[in-house]
VEXROLO-313610 format. One record per atom (N, C-alpha, C): residue in one letter; x, y, z. Coordinates in steps of 0.02 Angstrom, whole numbers, plus 50000, padded with zeros to 5 digits. Atoms other than C-alpha are relative to their C-alpha. Last residue first. Layout:
AXYZ;...
//
This chain:
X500404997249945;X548405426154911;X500064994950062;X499874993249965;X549635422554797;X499835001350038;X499294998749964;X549785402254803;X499965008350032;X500274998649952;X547865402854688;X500645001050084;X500244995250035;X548925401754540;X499865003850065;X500594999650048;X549855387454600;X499575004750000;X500494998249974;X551545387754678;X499194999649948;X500105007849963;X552905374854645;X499325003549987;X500245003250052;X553685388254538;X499584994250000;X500414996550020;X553865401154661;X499784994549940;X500725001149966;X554665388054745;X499575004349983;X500245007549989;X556095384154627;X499454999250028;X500525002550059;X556275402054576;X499724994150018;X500614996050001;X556605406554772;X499844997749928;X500525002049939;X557855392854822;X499365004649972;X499745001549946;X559155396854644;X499044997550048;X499365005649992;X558915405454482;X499754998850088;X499564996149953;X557035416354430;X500704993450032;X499605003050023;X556085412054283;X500745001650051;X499554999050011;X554375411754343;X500934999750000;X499585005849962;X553055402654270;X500505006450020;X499274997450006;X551635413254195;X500464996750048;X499675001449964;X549925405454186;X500714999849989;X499545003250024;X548695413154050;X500504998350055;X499454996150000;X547235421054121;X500534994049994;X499535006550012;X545465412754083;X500735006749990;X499454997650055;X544195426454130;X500564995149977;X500225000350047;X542625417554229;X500285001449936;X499635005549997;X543285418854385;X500074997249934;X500645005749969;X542855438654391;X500434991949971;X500415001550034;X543775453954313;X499384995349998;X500354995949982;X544605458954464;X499385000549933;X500384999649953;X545265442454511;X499775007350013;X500455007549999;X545935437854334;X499555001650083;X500484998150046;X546765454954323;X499454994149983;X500614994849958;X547485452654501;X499565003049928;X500645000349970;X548085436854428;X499575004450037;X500505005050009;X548735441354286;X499554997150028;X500384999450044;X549885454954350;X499304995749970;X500444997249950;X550625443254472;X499395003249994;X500555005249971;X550925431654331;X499725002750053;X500525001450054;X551665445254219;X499734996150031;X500464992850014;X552785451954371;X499434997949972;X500134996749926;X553495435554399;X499805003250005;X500825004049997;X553745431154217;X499835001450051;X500504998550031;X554885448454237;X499424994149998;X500534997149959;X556025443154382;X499305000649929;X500215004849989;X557325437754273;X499434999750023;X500225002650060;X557535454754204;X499774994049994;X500674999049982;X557755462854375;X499724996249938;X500105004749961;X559585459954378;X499394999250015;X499825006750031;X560075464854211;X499734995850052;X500465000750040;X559335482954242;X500014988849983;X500144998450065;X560395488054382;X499444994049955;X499805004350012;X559915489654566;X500164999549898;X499204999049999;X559285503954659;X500384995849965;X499664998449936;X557445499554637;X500805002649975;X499354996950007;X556165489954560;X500175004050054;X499314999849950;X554575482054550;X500635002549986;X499545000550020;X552755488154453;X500724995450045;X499535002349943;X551085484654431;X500745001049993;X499235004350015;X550065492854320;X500245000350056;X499524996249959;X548155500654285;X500584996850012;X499385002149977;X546815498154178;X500345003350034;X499554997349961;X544995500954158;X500734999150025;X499555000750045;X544105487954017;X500585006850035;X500274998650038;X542585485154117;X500695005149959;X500575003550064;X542965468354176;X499805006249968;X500465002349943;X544765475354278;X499414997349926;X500654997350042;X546425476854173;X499424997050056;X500485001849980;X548205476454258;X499365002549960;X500334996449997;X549845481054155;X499384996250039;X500585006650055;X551565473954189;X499225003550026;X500724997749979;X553055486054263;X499784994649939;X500405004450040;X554845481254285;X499515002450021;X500395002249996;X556285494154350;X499394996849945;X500465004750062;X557815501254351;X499304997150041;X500365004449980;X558835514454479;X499624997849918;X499905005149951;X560445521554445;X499424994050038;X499435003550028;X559905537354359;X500304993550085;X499394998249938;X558125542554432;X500794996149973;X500244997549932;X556635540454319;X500425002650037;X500294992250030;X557565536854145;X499605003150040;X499814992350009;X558815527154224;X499665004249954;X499484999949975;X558245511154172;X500215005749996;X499934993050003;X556455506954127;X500644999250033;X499175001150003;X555975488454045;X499785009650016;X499594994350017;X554025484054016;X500515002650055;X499164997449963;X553345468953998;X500285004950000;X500214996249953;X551615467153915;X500525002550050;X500775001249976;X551735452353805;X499915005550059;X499815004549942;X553765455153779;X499374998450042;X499755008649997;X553165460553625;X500174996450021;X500635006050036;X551825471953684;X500234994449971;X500165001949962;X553475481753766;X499324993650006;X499925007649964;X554085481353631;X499884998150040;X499985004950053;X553235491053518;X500194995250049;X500845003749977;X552765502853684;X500184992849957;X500045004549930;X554795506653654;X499404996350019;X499485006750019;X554735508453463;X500204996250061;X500465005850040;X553035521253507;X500464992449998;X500685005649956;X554065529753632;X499704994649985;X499495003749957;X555685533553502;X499404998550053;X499795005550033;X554425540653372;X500554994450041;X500605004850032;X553645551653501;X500144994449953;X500404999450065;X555375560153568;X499164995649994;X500304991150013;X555925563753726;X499624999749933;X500154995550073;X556455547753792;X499675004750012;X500755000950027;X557315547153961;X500005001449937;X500055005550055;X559145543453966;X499095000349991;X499935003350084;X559805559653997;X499814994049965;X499205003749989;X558585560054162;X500425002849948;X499994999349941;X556655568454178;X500814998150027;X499545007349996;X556485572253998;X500145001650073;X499494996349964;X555005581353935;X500594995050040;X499685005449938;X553875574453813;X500535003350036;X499225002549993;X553065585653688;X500204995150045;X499734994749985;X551255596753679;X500834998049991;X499964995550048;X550415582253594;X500435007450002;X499384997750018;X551115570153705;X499895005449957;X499634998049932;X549425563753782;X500335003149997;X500454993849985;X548515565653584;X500565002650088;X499764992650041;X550005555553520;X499605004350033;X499404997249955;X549805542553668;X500055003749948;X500074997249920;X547865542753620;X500605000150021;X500524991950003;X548185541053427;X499935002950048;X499574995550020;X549325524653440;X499945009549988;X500164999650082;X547935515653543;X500635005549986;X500474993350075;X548235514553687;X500224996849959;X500475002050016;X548925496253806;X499545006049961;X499965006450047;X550695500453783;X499154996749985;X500214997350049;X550175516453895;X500194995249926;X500614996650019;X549935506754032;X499855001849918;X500435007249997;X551505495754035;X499305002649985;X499995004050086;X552485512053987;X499584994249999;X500374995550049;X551835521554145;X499964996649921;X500715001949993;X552205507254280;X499545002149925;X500235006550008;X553805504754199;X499405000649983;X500255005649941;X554205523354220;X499834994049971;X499165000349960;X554935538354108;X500104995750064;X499525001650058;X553575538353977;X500284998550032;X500075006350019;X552285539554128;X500404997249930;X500065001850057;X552945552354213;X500044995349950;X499725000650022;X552585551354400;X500035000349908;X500114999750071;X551365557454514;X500734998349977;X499674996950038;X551015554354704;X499935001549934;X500454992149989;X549745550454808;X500155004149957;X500604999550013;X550775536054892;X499485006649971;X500104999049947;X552615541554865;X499004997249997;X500734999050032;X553925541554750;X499614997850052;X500364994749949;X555695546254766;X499284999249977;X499944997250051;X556565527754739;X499425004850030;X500415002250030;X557495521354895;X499775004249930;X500064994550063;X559095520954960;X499624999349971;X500114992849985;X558885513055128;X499915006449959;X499334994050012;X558895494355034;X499805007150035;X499604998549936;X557455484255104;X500655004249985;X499385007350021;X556225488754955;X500365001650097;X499244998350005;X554665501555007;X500344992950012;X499625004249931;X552915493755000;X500775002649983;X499265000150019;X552005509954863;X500214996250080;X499755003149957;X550105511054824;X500694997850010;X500605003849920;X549135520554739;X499974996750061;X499695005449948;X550325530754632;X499534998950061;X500304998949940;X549655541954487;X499954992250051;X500105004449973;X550515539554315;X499965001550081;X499325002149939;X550795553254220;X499564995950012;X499445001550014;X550165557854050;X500414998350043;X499404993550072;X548475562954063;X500594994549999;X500544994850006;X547995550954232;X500255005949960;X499974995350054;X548595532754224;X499825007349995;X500344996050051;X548465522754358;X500255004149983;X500084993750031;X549855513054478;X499345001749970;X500545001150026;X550275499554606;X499815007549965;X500394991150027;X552115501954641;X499364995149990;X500525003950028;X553225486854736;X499485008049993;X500364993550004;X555125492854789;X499364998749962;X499774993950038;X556285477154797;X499475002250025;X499634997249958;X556465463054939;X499845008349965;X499434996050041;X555925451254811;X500525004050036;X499715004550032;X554795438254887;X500675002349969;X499625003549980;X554285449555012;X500544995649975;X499304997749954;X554065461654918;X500114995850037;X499584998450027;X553095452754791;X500895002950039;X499815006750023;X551825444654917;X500855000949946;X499455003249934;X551575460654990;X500264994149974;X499344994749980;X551015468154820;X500304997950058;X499555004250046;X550005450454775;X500415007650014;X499535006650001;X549195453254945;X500495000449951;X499754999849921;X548685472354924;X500294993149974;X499474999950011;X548095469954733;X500555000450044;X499705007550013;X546535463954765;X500594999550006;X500185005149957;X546015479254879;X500394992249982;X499864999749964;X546735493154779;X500054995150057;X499285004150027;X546035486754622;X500275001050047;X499875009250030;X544315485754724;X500734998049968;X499705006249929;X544635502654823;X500254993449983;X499565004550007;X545075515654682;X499744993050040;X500405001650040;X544175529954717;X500044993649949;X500435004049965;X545155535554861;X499494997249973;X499705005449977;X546535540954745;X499524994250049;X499474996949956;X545405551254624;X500344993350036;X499895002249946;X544545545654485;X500474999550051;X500724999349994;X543875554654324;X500084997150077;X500004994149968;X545715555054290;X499345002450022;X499584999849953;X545815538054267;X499975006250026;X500495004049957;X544355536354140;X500464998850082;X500794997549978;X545035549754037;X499704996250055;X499754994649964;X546785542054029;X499755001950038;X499795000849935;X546155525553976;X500285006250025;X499225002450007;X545275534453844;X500084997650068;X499374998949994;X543195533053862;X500825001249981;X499954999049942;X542265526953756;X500275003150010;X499444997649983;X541625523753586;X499844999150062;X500224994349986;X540795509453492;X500395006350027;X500765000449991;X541015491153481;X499615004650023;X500265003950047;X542695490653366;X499194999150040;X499875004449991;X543255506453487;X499334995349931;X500675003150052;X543425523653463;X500204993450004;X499685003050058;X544365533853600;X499554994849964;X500555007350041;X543675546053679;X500604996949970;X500315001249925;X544845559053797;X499414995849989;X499805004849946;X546315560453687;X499424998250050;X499524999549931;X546275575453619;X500284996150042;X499334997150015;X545995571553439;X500395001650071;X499215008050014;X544665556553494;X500765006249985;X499895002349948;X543625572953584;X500614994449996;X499474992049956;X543755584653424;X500184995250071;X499344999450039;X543035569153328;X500265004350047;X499445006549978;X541775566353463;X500574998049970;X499465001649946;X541355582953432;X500314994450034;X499524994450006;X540815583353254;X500394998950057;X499375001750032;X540125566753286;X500475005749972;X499445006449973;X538855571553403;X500734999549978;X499444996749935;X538615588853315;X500224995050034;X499294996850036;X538065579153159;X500635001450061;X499745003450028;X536755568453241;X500715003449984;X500055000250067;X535945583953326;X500604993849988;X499944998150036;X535705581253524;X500254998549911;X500284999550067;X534745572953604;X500185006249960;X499784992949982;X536065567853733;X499385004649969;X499704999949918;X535625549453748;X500005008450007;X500845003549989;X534855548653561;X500074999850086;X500564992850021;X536335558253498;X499564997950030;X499844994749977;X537585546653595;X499365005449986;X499955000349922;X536735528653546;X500215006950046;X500664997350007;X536755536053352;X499714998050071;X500294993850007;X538605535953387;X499525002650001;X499574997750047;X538985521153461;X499665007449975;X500774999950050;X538915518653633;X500365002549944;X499545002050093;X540475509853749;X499295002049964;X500504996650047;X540215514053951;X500084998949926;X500095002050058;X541575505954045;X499445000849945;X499235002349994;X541175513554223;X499944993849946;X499875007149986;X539515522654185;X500764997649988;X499834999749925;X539855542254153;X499884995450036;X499355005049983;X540195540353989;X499984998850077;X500315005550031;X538495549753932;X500194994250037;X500395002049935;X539165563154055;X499624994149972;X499405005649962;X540555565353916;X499634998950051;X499605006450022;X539315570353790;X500314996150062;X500355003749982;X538445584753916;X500124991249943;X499925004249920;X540185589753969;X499204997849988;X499455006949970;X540465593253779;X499734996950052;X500155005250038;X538665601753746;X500664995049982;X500465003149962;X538845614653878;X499904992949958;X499785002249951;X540545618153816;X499534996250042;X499585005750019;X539985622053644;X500234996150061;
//
């Protein structure tokens, strides 16, 4: 049985891979049935997920298939528009992936405050109880963060969630603030933060975040800011060719005014 999982999931082993079922047996050659026997057992865990043009991957799966040095291109684009942030902000700038249930840190410009947040290139964090992590996992499917959580959620604060029905009503919104996602004291009490999700052309994501020591009200302006940074390192890792929606942002005083002057191409 084992030899005939890892030879399924070696199907996947192109970056965005999508076959449909009779594409798997005919790749693996094995029996029709057993395909789909275990690609059911695979969508329950989490590590396929079924898509309207076949299966793949989970974003989990396809993150944990790749270590930190395995990364370069989102790594690469996303440099500028992460300096670009801290400067502009002063705060604490995350570049993240997904791997199981935490969120694996790729890149971290520390804020100018001395009190910073404990996380570290290399690192891991839990992705319920982070920006970066909720911006990600807003983009599953409702089946793959049940499969992640299947064991429970564990709480890293008192204000983290713990439950599964209280995640889902948070992802809810986070997709209604188009991708925005809100964390406050459920990482470290006293610090907040904004995360917005990145996607490359073969449907791999990963999230940006800012924050810090500061409370929640004051980072909230900031969010189109995130979503346009976001946007464009998902517009310049997908190719020119993606049409990304242009986020204004909504920030008071000398710095909204000229972030607002800027034009797309401004980040880099």
């Amino acid at each position: 049985m084992v030899a005939r999982i890892a030879l399924i999931m070696r199907v996947f082993d192109e970056p965005g891979a999508r076959f449909r079922l009779d594409e798997v047996a005919v790749r693996t050659g094995l029996p029709r049935s057993t395909v789909h026997r275990i690609l059911d057992q695979l969508l329950v865990t989490g590590w396929i997920q079924r898509r309207p043009d076949g299966y793949a991957l989970s974003a989990g799966a396809s993150a944990a298939r790749h270590s930190l040095a395995e990364h370069p291109e989102l790594r690469s684009v996303a440099a500028p528009v992460l300096n670009r942030l801290h400067l502009d902000t002063g705060l604490i700038v995350h570049l993240g992936v997904l791997v199981g249930a935490d969120v694996l840190v790729l890149d971290r410009i520390a804020g100018r405050s001395p009190t910073g947040l404990p996380t570290r290139v290399g690192g891991r964090a839990p992705a319920h109880a982070t920006a970066l992590g909720k911006a990600m996992l807003a983009q599953m499917q409702a089946e793959e963060v049940d499969a992640l959580y299947s064991t429970g959620i564990s709480k890293r604060t008192p204000r983290t969630i713990a439950d599964l029905p209280t995640l889902h009503q948070e992802l809810g919104r986070v997709r209604a603030r188009r991708g925005l996602a809100f964390e406050k004291d459920e990482f470290v009490l006293g610090a907040s933060s904004l995360g917005a999700a990145v996607h490359d052309g073969d449907g791999l994501f990963g999230a940006i975040s800012i924050g810090g020591m500061l409370p929640l009200d004051k980072l909230e302006p900031l969010g189109p800011l995130l979503l346009r940074a976001a946007a464009y390192i998902t517009q310049r890792l997908a190719g020119p060719t993606v049409p990304t929606e242009t986020v204004r942002p909504a920030t008071d005083g000398i710095l909204g005014r000229m972030l607002q002057t800027l034009p797309a191409d401004g980040w880099v």
